[in-house]
Every structure is written in structure tokens, then in C-alpha cells.
N, C-alpha and C positions, 0 to 999 in steps of 0.2 A: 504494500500500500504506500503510496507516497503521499506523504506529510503535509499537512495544510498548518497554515494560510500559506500563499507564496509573496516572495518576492520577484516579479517578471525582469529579466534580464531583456532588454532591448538590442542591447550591443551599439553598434554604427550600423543599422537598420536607414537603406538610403532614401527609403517613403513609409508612409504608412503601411501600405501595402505589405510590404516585406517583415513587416511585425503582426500579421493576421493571426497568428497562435496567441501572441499577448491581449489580442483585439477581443478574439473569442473567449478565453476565458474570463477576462473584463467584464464582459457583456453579459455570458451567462451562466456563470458563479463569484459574481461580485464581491462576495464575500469570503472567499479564496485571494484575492486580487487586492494586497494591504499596499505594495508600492511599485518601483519600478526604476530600474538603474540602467543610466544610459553612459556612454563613452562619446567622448568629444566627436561630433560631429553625425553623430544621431540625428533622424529626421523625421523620427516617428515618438508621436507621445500620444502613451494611454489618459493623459490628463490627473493620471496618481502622483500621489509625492514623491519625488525625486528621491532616493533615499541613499544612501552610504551602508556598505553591510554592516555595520555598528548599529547604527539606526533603524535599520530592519528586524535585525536580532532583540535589539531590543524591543521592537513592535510587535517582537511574538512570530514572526516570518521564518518557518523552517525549514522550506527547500527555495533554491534558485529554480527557478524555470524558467530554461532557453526560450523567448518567446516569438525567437526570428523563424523564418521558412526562407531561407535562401534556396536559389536555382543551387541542382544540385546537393543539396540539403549538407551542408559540411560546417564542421565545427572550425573557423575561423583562428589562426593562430593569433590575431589580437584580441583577443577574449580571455587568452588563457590565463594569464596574472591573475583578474578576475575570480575564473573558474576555480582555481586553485587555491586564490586567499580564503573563497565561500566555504569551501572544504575546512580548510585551517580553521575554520571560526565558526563549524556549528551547523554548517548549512547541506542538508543535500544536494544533489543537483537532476532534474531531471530534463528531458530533452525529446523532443521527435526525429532529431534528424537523420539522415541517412547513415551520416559519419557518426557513429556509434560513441557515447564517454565510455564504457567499458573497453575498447578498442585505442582509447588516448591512454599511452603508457604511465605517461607524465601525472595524469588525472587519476589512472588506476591507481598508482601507487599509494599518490596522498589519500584519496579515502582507505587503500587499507591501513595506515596509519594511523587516520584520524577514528578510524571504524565509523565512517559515514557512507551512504550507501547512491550509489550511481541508477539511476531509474532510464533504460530507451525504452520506450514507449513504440517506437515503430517495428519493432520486431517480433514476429509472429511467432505466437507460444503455443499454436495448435497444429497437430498436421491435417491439412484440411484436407478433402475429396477432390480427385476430379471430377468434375461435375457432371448431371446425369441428365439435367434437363426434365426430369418428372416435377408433372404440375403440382405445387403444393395447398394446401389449403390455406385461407387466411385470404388478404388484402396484402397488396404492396402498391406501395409507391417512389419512383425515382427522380431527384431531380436533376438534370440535363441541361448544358449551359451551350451558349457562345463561345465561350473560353473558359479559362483556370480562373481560379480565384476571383469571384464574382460576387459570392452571397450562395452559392448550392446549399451549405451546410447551414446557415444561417433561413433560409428557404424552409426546410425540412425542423429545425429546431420549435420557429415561429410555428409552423404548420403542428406541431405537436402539442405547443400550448395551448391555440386556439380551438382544438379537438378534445382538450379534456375539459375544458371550458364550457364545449358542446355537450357534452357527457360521450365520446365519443372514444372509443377501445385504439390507441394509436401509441406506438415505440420507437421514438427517435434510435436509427441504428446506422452508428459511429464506424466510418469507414478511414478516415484520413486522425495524423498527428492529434489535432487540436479537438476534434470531438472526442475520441478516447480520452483527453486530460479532462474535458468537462464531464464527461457523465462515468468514465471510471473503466469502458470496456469497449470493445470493437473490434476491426481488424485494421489491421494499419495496409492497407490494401496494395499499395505499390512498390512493398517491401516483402508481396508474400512472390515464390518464384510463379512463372508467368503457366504456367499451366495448370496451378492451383488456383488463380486467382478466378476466375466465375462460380466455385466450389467452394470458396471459402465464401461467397454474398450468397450461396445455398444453406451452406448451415450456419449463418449471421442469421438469414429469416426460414426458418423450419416451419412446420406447418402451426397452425396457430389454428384460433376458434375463427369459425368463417366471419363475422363482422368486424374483427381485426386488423389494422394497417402498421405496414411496417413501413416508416420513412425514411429509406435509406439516402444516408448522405451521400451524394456526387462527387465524382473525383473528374478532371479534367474536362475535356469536350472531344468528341467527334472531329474534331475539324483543328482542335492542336497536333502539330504534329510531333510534340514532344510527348505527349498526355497518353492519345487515343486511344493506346490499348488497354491501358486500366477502366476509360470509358464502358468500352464494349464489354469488357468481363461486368462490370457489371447490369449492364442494358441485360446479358442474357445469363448472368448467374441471379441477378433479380428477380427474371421474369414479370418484371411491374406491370398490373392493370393498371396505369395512368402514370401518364407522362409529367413535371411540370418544366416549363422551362424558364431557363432564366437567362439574365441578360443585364449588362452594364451598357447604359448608351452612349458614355463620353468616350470608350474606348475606339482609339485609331487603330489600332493593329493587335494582334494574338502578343498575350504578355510573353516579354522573353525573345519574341518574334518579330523583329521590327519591320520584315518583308510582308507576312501576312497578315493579310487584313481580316476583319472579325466578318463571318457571313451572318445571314440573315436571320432573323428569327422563321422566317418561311422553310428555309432552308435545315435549320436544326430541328425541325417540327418533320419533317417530310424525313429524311435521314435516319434520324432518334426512331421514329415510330415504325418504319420500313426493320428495322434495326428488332427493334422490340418485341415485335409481331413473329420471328423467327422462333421466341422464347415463346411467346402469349400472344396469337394471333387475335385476343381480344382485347389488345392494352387501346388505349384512348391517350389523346392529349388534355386534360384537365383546366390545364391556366396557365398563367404568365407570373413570373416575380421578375420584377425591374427593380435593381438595386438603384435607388435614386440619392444617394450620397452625397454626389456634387451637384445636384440641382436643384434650386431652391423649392417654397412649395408648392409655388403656381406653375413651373415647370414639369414640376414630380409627376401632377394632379394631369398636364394636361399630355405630357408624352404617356402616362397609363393608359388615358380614357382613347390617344389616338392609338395606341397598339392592340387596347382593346376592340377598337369597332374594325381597325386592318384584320385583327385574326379569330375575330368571334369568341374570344373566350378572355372570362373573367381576368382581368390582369391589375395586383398592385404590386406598390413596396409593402413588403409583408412584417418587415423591420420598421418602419414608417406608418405606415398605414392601420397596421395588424393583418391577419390572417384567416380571419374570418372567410370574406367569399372563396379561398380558395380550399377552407375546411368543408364549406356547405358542399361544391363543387366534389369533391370525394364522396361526402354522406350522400349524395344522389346517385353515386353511380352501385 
């Protein structure tokens, strides 16, 4: 189990963006989330106290938690002072990245000295199935983007509140770094090896009671061409009756990909669903989540209601707005 409250390490995080694990835990277990330490030339802030590990320690903060997602996901060699001093002084350290603290010699060492204990979260602790593709019982649903890092996870998280709210049987199920730290469990999915991976989003949602949904978080897009395949393992280890999609609209180009341009919501609709129908030739598209971030509200309100009437189907900011119509939108199918 890894130790709560946290203090978020940010590191030199070059946008907000690239601190989306610190973002999400922030958001939604707040009260895990006491401060936040940054290195000169930081460009993301959680809006918490700046803190000094002294500081933190004192405020009760027990583990560091890496809260960057760099391309490539690697533990950065100007961290490591840092890394190292939290050790010296108390602090666990946990992490999603790729680059493993168990795997940093330097970092191994001092926790076995200080007997503090190294948490990666991205590495899969079950040997999953190949997947079989037999239809399960239950409800699913996936959400399906434009690109990476958009709001997928946040889509599905909001879509779970507004469902119990409805009185309505629904299980946020954590596929990437930063939902496994919020709710404790998942797969880290594009860490499991590639021929388990539609197998391991099989026995993530098993069969359940039939008025049950499982809302599996989204990892990448169809259409990145860093991502894709953890897309599709999940489009057909899901098997989702309903589609949603999502979409950021200030985005010029695929993150990471300065050449390629973001395609269409038509486009990811027609794809996604061709895609889908392979697993569950009765999956449906549901709705739309527009992460509307950077646009003010009269902006927000009117790119929704015009994407709404372009593609027929309920569309807000689900983080914004709330969740609601596109919980109703599930409860009718």
C-alpha cells in the first residue's frame, strides 16, 4: 500500500500538461494532494503550497509522488538529488513511469538503507490471458479520443460520479499510471507485453450483473501513431457497448507529433466504432466530452452545443459542465 497524504513532485514539468498525474490526483483525491515541489524552471503548478521536504514532512506528507508523465516515461537525472534527499528524510517514493525507481541503482540503494520502500505502479502484477473475445455479461463502456492526453480518464471518472448520483451500478476501471494512484488498482496497460494486453481489459471487466457498467479509462487514440496499439487492445479487449468520444479543440497537431494533425471527431466516430463492432457488433457511439480548458464559458457552451447539432449526440465538458447527459445517454441504452 502506498502511504498517504502525498507530496507531488512536479520536477521541470515544461506545461501543465506534462504534470497530468499530479493534475489527476489533485482533482480527484484532494485530500491525498497536501503540496507540491517544483525545480527551477517548472511550468506546471497544481496551485498547492510550494513546499520544501522539511515542510512536507512536517505537514504529515509520506510519500513523494513523481507526478510528471514524460514522453517516454523516464526518471530524469535532474531529479535525482531530490529523489534521494526524500529517501534520506522519511519519505517514500512512488512513481508510474516507464523507467522503473526499483531499476535506479542509486535510489535502490538508499531506500534499502533508509528501509523506505520504492512503489512503480506501472508494472503488471498479474499474468493476464490472451484474450478470447467471448461476450461477457455486464455493460461496458470506453472512452476514445482525438489524441493522448485529453481528458479520456477524466471523461470516465466524471461519468462514474454522475451515475451513482443517478442511483446507477457503474466502476471507474483504471487502465493508465495516474488512475491506478487515484483509486488504488488497475492495469497499467502499456506496460503489460503486447499480446496480453486486450486480455488483461478482459479480466479488468469480467462478467458482472447485467445492469452494470464498467468505465474503462482510455489510453491513447487510433490515429496517434505513437499510442495506437494500446488503443485497439482495448477497443477489442473491452468489447464496449458505447462509444464516448473525446476531444480537445485548441489542439494543432497529435501531442509529441508536430507533423500530424488531430483528425476529426467524424473521423474517430467512424474508425472507433468500425473498430469496436469487431468485439461487439452492437457497440453504439453515446456522446461527446470536449475538454474545454482553454476556452472561456461562452466559448465552452457554444463549441459543445455546435458539435452537438454536427454529430447528433449529447456533447459537454463533463469536468465543467458535469456528467449528467452523458450518464442518462448510457441509462437509455
Amino acid at each position: 500500500m502506498i502511504r498517504t497524504p502525498y507530496l507531488l513532485f512536479l520536477g521541470d514539468a515544461p506545461d501543465q500538461l506534462a504534470a497530468k498525474v499530479a493534475q489527476g490526483i489533485k482533482d480527484w483525491r484532494p485530500e491525498y494532494a497536501v503540496g507540491q515541489l517544483r525545480l527551477p524552471g517548472c511550468k506546471a503548478d497544481m496551485r498547492l503550497p510550494d513546499m520544501t521536504l522539511t515542510e512536507a514532512r512536517q505537514a504529515g506528507c509520506k510519500t513523494l509522488v513523481i507526478g510528471v508523465a514524460n514522453r517516454g516515461g523516464v526518471i530524469s537525472q535532474s531529479w535525482k538529488k531530490v529523489l534521494v534527499q526524500a529517501l534520506e528524510e522519511g519519505f517514500d517514493l512512488a512513481s508510474g513511469l516507464h523507467n522503473l525507481l526499483r531499476d535506479e541503482e542509486d535510489l535502490a540503494a538508499v531506500a534499502r538503507a533508509t528501509g523506505r520502500s520504492l512503489h512503480d505502479v506501472r508494472v503488471p502484477d498479474v499474468k493476464y490471458p490472451i484474450a478470447n473475445g467471448v461476450r461477457r455479461t455486464g455493460k461496458r463502456m470506453l472512452a476514445v479520443g482525438t489524441d493522448c492526453s485529453i481528458g479520456k480518464m477524466y471523461t470516465a471518472l466524471c461519468m462514474e460520479k454522475a451515475m451513482h448520483a443517478r442511483g446507477m451500478n457503474a466502476t471507474f476501471r483504471a487502465t493508465g499510471q495516474t488512475g491506478i494512484l487515484i483509486t488504488g488498482g488497475g492495469v497499467p496497460l502499456d506496460a503489460v507485453v503486447a499480446d496480453f494486453m486486450a486480455g488483461s481489459i478482459e479480466w479488468l471487466t469480467p462478467d458482472n450483473d447485467p445492469n452494470h457498467w464498467d468505465l474503462i479509462e482510455g489510453q491513447g487514440s487510433l490515429f496517434h501513431i505513437s499510442y495506437s496499439g494500446v488503443t485497439l487492445a482495448l477497443i477489442h479487449g473491452g468489447q464496449p457497448d458505447a462509444l464516448i468520444l473525446c476531444h480537445e479543440p485548441t489542439r494543432t497537431h497529435m501531442r509529441g507529433l508536430p507533423n500530424h494533425p488531430l483528425p476529426s471527431l467524424e473521423a474517430v466516430r467512424d474508425t472507433a466504432l468500425a473498430m469496436a463492432r469487431v468485439a461487439n457488433p452492437a457497440c453504439v457511439v453515446a456522446g461527446v466530452s470536449i475538454n474545454t480548458a482553454a476556452l472561456s464559458d461562452t466559448e465552452a457552451a457554444e463549441y459543445c452545443a455546435e458539435v452537438e447539432t454536427r454529430l447528433g449526440l449529447p456533447t459537454v465538458d463533463p469536468f465543467r459542465h458535469g456528467a449528467d447527459r452523458l450518464a442518462e445517454a448510457l441509462e437509455a441504452l
